[in-house]
N, CA, C and O atoms as a Tinker XYZ file with bonds, in Angstrom:
   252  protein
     1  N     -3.041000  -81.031000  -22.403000    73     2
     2  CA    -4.452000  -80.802000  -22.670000    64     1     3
     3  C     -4.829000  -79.401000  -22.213000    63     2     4     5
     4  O     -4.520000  -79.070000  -21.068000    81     3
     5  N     -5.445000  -78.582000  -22.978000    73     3     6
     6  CA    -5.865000  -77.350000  -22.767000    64     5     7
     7  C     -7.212000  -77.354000  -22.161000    63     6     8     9
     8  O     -8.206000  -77.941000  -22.588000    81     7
     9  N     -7.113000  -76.657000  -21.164000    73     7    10
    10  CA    -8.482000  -76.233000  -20.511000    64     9    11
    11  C     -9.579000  -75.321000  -20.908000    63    10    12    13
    12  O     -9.512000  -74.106000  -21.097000    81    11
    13  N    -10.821000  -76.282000  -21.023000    73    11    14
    14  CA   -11.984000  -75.719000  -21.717000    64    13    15
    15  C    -12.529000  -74.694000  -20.941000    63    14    16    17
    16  O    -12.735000  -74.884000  -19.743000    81    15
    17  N    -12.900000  -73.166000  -21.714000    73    15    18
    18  CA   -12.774000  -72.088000  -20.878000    64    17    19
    19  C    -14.481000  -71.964000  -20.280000    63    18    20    21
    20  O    -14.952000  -71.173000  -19.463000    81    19
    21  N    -15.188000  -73.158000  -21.108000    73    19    22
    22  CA   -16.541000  -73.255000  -20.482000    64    21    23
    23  C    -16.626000  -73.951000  -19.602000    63    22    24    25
    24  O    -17.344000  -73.471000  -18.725000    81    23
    25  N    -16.200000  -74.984000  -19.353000    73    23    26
    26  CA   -16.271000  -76.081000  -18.389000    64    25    27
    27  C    -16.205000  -75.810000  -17.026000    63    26    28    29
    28  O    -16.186000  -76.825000  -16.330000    81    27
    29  N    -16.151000  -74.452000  -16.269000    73    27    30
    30  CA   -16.560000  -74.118000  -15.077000    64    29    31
    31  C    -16.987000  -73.128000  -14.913000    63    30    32    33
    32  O    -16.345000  -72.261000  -15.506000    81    31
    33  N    -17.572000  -72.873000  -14.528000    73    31    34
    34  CA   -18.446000  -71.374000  -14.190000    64    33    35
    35  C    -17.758000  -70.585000  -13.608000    63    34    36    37
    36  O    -18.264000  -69.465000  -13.528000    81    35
    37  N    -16.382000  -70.754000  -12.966000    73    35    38
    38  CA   -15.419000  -69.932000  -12.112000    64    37    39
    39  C    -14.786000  -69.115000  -13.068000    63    38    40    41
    40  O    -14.613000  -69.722000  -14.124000    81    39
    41  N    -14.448000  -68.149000  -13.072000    73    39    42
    42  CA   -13.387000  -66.816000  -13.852000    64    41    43
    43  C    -12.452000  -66.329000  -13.291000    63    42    44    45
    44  O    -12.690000  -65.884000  -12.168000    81    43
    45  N    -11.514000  -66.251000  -13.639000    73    43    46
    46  CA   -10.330000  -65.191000  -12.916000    64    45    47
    47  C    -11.078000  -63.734000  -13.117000    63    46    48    49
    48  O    -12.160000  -63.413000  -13.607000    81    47
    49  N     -9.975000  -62.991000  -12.498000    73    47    50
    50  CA   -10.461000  -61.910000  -12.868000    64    49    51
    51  C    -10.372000  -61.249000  -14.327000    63    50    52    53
    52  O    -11.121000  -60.306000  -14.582000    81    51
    53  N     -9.635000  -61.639000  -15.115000    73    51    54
    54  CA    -9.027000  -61.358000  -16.376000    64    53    55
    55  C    -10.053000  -61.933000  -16.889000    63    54    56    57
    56  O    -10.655000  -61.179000  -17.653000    81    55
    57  N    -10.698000  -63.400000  -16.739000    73    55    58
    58  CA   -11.688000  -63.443000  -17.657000    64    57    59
    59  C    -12.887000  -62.913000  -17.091000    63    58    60    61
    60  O    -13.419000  -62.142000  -17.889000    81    59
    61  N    -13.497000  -63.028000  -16.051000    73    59    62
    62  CA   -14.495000  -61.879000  -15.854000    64    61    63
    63  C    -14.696000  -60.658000  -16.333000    63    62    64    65
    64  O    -15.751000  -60.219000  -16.791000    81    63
    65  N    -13.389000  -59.956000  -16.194000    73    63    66
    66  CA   -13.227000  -58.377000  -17.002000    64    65    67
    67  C    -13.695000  -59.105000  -18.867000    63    66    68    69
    68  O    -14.609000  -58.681000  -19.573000    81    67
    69  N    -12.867000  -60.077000  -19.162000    73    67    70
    70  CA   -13.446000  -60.114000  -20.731000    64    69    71
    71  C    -14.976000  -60.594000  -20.990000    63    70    72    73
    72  O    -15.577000  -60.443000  -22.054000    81    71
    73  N    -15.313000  -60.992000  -20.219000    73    71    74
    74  CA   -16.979000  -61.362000  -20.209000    64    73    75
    75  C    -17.640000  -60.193000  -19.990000    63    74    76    77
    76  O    -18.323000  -59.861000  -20.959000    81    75
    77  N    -17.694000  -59.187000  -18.730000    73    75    78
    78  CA   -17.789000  -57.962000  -19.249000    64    77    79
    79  C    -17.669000  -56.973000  -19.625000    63    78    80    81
    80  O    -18.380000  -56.065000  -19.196000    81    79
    81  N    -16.679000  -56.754000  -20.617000    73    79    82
    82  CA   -16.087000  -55.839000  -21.752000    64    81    83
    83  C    -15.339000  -54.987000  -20.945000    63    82    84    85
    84  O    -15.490000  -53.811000  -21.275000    81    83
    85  N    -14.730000  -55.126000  -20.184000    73    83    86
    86  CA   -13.974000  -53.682000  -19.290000    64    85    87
    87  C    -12.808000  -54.306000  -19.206000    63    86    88    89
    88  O    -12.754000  -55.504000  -19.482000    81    87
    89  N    -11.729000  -53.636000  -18.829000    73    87    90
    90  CA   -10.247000  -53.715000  -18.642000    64    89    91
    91  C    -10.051000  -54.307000  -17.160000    63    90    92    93
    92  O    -10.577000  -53.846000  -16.147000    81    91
    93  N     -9.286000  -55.298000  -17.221000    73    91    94
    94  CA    -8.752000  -56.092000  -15.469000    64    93    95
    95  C     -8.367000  -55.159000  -15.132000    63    94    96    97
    96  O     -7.288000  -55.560000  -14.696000    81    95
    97  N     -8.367000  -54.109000  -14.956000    73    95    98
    98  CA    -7.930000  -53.032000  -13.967000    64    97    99
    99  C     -8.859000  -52.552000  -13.219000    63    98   100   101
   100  O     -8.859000  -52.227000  -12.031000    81    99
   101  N    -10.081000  -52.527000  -14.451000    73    99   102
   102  CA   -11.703000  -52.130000  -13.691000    64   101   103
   103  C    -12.104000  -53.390000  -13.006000    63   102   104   105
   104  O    -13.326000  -53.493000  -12.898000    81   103
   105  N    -11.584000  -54.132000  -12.638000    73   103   106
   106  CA   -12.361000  -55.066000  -11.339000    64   105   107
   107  C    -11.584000  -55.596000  -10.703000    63   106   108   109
   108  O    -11.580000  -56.740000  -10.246000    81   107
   109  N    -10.526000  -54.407000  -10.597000    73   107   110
   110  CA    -9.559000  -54.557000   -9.187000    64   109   111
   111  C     -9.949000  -53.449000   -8.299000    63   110   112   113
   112  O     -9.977000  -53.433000   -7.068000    81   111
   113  N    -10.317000  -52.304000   -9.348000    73   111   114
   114  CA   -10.847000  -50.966000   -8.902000    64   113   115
   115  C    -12.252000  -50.948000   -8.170000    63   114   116   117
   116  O    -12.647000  -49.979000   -7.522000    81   115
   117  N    -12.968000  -52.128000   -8.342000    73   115   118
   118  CA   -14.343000  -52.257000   -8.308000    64   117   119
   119  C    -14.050000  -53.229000   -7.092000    63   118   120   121
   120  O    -14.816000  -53.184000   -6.130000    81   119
   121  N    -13.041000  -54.054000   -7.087000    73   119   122
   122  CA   -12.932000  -54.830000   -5.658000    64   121   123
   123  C    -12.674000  -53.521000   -4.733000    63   122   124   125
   124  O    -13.610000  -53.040000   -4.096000    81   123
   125  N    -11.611000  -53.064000   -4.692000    73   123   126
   126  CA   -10.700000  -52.081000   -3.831000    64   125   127
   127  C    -12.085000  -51.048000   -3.140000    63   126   128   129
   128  O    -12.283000  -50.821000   -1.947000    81   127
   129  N    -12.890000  -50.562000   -4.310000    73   127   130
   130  CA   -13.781000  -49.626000   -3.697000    64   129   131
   131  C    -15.217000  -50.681000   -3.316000    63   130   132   133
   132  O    -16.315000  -50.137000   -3.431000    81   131
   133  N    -15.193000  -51.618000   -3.035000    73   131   134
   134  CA   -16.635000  -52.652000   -2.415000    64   133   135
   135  C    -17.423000  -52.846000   -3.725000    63   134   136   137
   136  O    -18.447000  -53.523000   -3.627000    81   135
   137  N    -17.043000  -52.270000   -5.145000    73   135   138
   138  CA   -18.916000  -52.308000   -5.621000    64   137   139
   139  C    -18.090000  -53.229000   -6.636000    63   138   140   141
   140  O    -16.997000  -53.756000   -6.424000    81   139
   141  N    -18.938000  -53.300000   -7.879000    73   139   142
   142  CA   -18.853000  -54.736000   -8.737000    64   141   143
   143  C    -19.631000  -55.271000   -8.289000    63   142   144   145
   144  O    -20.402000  -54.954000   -7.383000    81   143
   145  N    -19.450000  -56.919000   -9.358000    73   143   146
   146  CA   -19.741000  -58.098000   -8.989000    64   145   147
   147  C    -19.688000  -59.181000   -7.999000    63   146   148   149
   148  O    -18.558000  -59.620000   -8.213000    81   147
   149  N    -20.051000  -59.703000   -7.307000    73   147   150
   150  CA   -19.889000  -60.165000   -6.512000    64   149   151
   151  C    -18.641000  -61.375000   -6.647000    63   150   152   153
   152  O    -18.673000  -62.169000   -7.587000    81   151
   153  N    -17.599000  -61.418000   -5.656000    73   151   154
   154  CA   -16.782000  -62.774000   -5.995000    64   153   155
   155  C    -16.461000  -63.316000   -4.797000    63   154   156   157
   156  O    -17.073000  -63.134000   -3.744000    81   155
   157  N    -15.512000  -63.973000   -4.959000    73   155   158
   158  CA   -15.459000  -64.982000   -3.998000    64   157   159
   159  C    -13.457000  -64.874000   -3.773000    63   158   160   161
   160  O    -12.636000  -64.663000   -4.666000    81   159
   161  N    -13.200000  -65.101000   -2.309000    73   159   162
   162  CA   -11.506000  -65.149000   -2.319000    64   161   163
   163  C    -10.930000  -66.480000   -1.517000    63   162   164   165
   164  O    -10.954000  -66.760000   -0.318000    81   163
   165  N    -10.455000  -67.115000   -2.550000    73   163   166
   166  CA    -9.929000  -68.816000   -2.207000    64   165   167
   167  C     -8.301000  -68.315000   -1.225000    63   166   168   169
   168  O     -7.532000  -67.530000   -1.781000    81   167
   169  N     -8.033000  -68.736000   -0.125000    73   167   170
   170  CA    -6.895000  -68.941000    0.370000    64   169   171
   171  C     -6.706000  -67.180000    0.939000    63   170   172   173
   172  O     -7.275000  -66.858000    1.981000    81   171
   173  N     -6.231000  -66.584000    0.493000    73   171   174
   174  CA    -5.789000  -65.166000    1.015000    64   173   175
   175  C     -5.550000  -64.059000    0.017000    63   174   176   177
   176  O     -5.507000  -62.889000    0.398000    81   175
   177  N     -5.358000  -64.474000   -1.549000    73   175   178
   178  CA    -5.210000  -64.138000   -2.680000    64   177   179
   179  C     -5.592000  -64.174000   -4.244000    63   178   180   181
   180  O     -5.194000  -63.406000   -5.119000    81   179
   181  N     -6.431000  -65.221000   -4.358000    73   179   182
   182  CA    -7.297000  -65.598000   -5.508000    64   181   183
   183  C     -8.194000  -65.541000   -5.814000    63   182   184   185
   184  O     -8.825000  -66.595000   -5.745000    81   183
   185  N     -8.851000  -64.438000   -6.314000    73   183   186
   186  CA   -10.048000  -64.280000   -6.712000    64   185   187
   187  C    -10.590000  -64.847000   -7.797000    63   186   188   189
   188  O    -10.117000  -65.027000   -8.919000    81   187
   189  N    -11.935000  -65.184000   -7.206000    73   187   190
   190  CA   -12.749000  -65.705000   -8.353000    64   189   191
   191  C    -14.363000  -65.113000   -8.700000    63   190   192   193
   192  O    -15.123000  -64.663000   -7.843000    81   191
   193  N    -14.667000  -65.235000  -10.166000    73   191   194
   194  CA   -16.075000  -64.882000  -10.059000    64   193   195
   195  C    -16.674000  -65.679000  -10.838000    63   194   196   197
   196  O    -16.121000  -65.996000  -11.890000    81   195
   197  N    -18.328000  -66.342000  -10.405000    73   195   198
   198  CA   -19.173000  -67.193000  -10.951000    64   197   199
   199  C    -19.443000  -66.370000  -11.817000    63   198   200   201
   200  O    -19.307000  -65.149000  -11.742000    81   199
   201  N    -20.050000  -67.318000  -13.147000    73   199   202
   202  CA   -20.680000  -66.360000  -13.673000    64   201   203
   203  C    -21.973000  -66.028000  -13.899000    63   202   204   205
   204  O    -22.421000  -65.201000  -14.694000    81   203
   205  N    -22.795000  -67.059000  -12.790000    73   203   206
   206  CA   -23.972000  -66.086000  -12.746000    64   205   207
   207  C    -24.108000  -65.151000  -11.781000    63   206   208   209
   208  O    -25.228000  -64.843000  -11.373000    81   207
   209  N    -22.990000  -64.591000  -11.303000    73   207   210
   210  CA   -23.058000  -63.388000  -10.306000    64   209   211
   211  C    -23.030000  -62.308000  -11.430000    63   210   212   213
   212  O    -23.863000  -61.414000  -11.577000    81   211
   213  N    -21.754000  -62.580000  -12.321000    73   211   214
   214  CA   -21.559000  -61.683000  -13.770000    64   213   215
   215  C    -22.783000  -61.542000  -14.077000    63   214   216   217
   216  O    -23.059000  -60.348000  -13.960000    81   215
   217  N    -23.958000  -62.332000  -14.519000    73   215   218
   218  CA   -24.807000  -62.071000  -15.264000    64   217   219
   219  C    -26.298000  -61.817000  -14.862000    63   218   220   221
   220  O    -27.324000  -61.832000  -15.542000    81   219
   221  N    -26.037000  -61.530000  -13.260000    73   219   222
   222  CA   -26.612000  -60.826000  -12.260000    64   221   223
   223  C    -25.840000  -59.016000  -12.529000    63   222   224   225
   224  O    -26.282000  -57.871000  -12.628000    81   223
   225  N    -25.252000  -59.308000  -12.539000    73   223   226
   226  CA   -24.188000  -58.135000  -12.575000    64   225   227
   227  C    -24.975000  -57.022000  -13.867000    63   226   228   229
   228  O    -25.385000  -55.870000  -13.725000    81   227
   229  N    -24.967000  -57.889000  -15.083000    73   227   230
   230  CA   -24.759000  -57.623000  -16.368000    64   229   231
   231  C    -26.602000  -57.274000  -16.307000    63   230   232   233
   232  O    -26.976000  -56.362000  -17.044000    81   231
   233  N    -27.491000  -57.869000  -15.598000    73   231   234
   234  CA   -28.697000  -57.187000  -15.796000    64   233   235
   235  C    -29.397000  -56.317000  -15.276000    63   234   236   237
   236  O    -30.417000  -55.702000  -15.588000    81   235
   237  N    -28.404000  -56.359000  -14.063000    73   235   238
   238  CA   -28.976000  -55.115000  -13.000000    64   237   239
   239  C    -28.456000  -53.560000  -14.040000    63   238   240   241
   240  O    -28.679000  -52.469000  -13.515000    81   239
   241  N    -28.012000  -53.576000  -14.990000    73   239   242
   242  CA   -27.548000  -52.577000  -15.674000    64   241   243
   243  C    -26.019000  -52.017000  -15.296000    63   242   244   245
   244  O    -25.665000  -50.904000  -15.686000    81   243
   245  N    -25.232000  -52.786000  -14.589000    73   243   246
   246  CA   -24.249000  -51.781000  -13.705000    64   245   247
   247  C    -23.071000  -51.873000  -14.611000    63   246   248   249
   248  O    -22.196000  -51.041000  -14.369000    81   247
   249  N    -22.856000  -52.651000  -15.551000    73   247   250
   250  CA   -21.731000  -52.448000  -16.200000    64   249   251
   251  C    -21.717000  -51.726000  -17.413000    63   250   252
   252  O    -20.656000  -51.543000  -18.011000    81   251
């Protein structure tokens, strides 16, 4: 069974970057230097982002 890509509000970073149009490289770059979106880090290595932080993100104008 394939997982419905709506069914949680959580994103990797790969889909965060495709929600807002930029390359997963730009929100490793955006972790590394503090700014971006706001996310969240499960265990020591997994990032995640809601997406109404994204769409906090997406109206403050910053992307």
């Amino acid at each position: 069974m394939e997982k419905d890509a709506t069914s949680s509000p959580w994103m990797t970073p790969k889909e965060a970057a495709a929600y807002l149009s930029v390359h997963p490289g730009t929100m490793h770059n955006w972790r590394s230097q503090g700014k971006g979106p706001t996310y969240k880090v499960v265990g020591t290595r997994i990032v995640r982002y809601h997406r109404q932080d994204l769409d906090a993100f997406l109206s403050a104008g910053a992307a």
